[in-house]
C-alpha positions as CSV (number, residue, x, y, z in Angstrom):
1,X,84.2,73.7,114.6
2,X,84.6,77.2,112.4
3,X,86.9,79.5,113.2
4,X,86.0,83.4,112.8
5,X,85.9,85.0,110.0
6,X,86.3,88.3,111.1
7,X,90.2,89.2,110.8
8,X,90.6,90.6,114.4
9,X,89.2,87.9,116.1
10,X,89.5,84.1,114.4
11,X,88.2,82.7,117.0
12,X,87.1,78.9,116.9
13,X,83.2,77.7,118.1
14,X,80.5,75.6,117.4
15,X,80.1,74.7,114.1
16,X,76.2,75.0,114.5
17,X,75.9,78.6,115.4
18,X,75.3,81.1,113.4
19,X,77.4,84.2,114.8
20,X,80.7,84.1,116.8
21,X,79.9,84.3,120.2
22,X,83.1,86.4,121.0
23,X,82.3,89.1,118.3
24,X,79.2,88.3,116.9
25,X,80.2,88.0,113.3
26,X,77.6,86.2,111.0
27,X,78.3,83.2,109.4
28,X,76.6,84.6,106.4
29,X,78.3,87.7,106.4
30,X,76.3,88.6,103.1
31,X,74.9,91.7,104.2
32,X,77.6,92.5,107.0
33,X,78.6,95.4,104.7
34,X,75.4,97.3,105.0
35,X,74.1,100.1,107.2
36,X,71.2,98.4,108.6
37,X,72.6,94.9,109.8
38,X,75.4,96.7,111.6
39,X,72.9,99.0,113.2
40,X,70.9,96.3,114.0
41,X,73.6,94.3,115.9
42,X,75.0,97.2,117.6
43,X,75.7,96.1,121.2
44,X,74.3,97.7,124.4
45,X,77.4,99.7,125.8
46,X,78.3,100.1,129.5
47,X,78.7,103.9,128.7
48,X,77.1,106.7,128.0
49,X,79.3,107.3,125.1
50,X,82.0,106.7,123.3
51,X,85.6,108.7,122.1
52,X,86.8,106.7,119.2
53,X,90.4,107.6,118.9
54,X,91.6,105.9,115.6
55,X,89.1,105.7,112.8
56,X,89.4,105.7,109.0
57,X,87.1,107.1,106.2
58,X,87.5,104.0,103.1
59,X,87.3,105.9,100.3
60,X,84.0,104.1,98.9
61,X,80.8,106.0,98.0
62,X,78.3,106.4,100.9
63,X,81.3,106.1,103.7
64,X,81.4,109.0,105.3
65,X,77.1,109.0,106.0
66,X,77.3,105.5,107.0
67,X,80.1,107.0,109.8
68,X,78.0,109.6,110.3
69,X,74.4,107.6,111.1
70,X,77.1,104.5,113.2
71,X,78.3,107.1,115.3
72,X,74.3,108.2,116.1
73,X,73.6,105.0,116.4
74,X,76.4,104.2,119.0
75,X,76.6,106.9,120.8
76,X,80.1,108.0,119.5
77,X,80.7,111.5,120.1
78,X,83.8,112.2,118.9
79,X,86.1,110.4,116.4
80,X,89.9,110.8,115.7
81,X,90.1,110.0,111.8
82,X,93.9,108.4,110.5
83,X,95.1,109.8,107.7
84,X,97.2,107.8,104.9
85,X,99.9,108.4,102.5
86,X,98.4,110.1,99.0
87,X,99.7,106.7,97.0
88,X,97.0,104.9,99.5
89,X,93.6,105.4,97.5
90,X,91.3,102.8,99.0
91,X,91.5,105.3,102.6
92,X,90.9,109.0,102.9
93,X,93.8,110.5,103.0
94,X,95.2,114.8,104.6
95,X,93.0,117.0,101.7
96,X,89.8,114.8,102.0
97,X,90.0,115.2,105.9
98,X,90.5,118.9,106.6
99,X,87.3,119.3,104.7
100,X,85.8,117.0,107.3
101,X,87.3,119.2,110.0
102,X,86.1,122.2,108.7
103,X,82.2,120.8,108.3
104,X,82.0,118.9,111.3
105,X,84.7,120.3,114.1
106,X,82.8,119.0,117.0
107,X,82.6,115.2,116.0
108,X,85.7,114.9,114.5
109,X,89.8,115.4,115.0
110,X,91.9,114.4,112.1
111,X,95.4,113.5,111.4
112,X,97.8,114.5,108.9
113,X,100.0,111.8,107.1
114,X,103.8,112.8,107.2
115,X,107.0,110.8,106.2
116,X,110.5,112.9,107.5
117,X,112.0,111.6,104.6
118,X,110.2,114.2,102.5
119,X,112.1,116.8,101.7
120,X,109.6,119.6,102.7
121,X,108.6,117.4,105.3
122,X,109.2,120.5,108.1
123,X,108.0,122.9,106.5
124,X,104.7,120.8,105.8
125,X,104.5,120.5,109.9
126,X,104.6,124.2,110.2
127,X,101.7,124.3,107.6
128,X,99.6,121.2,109.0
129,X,100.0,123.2,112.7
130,X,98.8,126.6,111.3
131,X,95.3,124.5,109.4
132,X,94.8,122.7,113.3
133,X,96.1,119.9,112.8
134,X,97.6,118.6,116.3
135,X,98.3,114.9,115.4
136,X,100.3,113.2,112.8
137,X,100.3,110.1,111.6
138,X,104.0,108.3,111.4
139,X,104.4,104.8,109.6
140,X,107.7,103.8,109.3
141,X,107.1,100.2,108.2
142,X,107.2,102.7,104.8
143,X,111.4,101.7,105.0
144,X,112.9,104.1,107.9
145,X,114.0,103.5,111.7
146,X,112.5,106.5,113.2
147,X,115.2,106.4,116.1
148,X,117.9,107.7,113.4
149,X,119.5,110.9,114.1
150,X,119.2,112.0,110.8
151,X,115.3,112.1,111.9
152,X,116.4,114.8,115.1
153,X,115.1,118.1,113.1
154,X,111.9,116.6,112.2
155,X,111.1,115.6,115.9
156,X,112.4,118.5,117.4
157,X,109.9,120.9,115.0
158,X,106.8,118.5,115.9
159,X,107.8,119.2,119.5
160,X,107.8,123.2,118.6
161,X,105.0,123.1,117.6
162,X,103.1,121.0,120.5
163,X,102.1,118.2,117.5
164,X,101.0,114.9,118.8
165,X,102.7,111.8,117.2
166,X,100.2,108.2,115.7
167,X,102.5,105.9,115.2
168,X,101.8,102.2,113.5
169,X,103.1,99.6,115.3
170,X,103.0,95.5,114.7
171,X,102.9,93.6,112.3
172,X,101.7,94.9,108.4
173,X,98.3,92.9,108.2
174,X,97.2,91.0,105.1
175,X,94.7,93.0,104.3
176,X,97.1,95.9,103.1
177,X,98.6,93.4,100.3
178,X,96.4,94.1,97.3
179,X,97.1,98.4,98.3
180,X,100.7,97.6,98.5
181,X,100.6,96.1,94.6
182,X,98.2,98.7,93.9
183,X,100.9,101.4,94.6
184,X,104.4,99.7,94.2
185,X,105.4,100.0,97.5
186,X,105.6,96.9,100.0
187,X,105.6,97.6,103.5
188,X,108.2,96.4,106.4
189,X,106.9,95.4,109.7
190,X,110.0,95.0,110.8
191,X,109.5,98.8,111.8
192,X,106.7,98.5,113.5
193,X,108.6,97.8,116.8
194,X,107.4,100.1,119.5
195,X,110.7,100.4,121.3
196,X,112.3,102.4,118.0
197,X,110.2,105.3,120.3
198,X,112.3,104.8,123.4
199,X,115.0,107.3,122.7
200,X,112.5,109.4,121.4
201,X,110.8,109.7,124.1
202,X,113.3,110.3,126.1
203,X,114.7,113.2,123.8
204,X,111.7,114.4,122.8
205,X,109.5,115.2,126.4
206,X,107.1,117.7,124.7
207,X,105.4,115.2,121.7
208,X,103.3,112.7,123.1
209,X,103.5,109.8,121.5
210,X,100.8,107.7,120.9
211,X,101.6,103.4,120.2
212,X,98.8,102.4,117.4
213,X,97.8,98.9,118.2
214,X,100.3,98.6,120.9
215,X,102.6,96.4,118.9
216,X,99.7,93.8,117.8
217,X,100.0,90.3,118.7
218,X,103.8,90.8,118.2
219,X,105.4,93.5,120.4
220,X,102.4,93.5,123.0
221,X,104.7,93.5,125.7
222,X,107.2,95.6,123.9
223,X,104.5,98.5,124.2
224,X,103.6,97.9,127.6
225,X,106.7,98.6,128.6
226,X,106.8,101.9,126.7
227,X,103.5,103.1,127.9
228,X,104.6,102.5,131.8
229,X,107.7,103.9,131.3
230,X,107.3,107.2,129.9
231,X,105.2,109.7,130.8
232,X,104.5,110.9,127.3
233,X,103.5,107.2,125.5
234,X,100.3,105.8,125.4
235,X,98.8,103.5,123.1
236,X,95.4,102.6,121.4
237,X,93.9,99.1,121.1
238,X,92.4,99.9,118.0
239,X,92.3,97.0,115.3
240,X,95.2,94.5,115.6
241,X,95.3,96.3,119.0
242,X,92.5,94.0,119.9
243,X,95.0,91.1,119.9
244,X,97.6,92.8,122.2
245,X,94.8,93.4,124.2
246,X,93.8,90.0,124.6
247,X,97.2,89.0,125.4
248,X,97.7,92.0,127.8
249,X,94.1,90.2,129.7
250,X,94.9,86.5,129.4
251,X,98.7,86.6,130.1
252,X,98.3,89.2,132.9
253,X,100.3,91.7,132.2
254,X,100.3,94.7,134.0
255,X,99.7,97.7,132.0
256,X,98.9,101.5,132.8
257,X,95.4,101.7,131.9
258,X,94.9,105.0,132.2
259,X,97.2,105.5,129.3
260,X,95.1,103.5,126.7
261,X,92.7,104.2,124.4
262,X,90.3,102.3,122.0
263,X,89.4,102.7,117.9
264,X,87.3,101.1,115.6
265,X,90.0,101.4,112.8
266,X,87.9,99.9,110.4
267,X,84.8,100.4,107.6
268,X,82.0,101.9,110.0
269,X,80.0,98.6,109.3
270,X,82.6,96.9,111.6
271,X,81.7,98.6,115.0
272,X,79.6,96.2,116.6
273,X,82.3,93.5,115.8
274,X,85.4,95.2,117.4
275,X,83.2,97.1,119.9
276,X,82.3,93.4,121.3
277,X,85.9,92.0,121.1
278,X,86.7,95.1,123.1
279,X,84.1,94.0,125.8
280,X,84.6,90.3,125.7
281,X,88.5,90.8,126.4
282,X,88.0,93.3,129.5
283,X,85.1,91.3,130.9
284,X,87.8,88.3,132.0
285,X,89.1,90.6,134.2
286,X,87.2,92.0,137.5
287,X,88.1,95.7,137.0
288,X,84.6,97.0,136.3
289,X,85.5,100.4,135.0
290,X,88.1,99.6,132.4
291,X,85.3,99.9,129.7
292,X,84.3,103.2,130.8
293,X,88.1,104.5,130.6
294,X,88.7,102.7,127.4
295,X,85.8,103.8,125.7
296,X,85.3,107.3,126.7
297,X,87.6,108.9,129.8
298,X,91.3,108.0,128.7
299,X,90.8,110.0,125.5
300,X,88.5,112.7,127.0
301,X,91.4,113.2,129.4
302,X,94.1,113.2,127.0
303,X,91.9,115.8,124.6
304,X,91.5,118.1,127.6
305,X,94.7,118.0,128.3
306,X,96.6,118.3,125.1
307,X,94.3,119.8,122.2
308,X,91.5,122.1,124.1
């Protein structure tokens, strides 16, 4: 038996074949990092397109074209780009993104990166809001419980100003340990809980809060909760999202669908890979439409709704 070497899926199969048969990662992943295998393993979608709603730009030469020509080749017609903290380097981060908004405003949304704890952090709202900037990414596993009070101001000017909150949630993957050395700061997942939103939810009616991942593998159910409960959380499967997901199929649990969205949320080579998971997990359940509202109608909805 092998077991997967792609990190959002590990699962096990036949030692004799040469792909995954969940996600179709090779074997021989040699020349998984180039533009023409993961064209060439693309699947065949059940849609007619696709609304990626958490994506990131690595910050490697030839990245953003090889988005570009995977999104043509997909059939992605829109994608929602993550931004990081500036200490981050390996991920494009607020600066490198505007000028992505500003040359390609139909294909793309992008985030801004704030932490409240910075000291101008309000007054950078006010200035993210007047560039067009509607959603913000939040990580607390940086070292703050977003539910503090001492947090209330910040909220309550991302509500003024109708801003929409991303917010990481589960656990810190391994794959952000050589960054975290890189930059001297080491992350706490311990944050990543997705019911540090409750009360801010409840205070806070006019942001809508979105759960990144819904709470991994970890605080699946955590998130699910959330997302039925209030009216203004909803949550992306993107990346370790794909492992809430497959608990959310395989335990059962019953989940406002309408209120979830999916992301690539890795390099653009990785598409076909978490595209498939994506499929694989919602086919062991006979609701023949969630791809379609996964994939492309959840988030065209919420972008009608809250950014046109």
């Amino acid at each position: 038996m092998r077991t997967c070497q792609y990190i959002y899926c590990r699962n096990s199969f036949d030692g004799s074949l040469a792909v995954c048969p969940v996600c179709g990662y090779p074997v021989d992943d040699s020349n998984v990092n180039t533009l023409d295998f993961a064209l060439k393993n693309a699947p065949k979608l059940p849609v007619e397109s696709v609304i990626d709603m958490h994506q990131i730009i690595p910050n490697r030469e030839g990245m953003f074209d090889a988005q570009i020509q995977m999104m043509h080749g997909i059939g992605v017609e829109k994608a929602l780009l993550q931004s990081v903290p500036t200490k981050v380097t390996s991920i494009w981060s607020n600066r490198q993104l505007l000028e992505i908004q500003k040359a390609h405003p139909e294909q793309f949304i992008i985030s801004h990166f704030m932490d409240p704890r910075h000291p101008l952090a309000r007054k950078r709202l006010r200035q993210y809001r007047e560039r067009g900037v509607r959603f913000i990414k939040l990580l607390p596993c940086l070292g703050y419980q977003p539910d503090d009070k001492r947090w209330d101001r910040f909220f309550k000017t991302m509500e003024s100003f109708g801003l929409i909150a991303m917010i990481h949630t589960g656990f810190i993957t391994a794959r952000h340990k050589d960054e975290e050395r890189r930059a001297g700061v080491f992350l706490h997942s311990k944050y990543g809980r997705p019911i540090f939103f409750d009360i801010l939810a409840r205070k806070y009616p006019g942001i809508q809060f979105i759960l990144c991942h819904m709470g991994g593998s970890i605080w699946t159910r955590e998130a699910v909760e959330m997302v039925n409960q209030h009216e203004n959380v909803w949550g992306d499967v993107s990346g370790s999202g794909l492992q809430a997901l497959k608990r959310i199929v395989r335990e059962d649990i019953n989940v406002d669908w309408s209120k979830l969205f999916w992301g690539n949320d890795s390099s653009p080579f990785m598409y076909p890979y978490n595209l498939n998971l994506l499929i694989h997990y919602l086919s062991e359940i006979k609701k023949p439409d969630l791809p379609r509202q996964l994939l492309h109608n959840n988030s065209y909805q919420f972008i009608s709704k809250h950014i046109t």
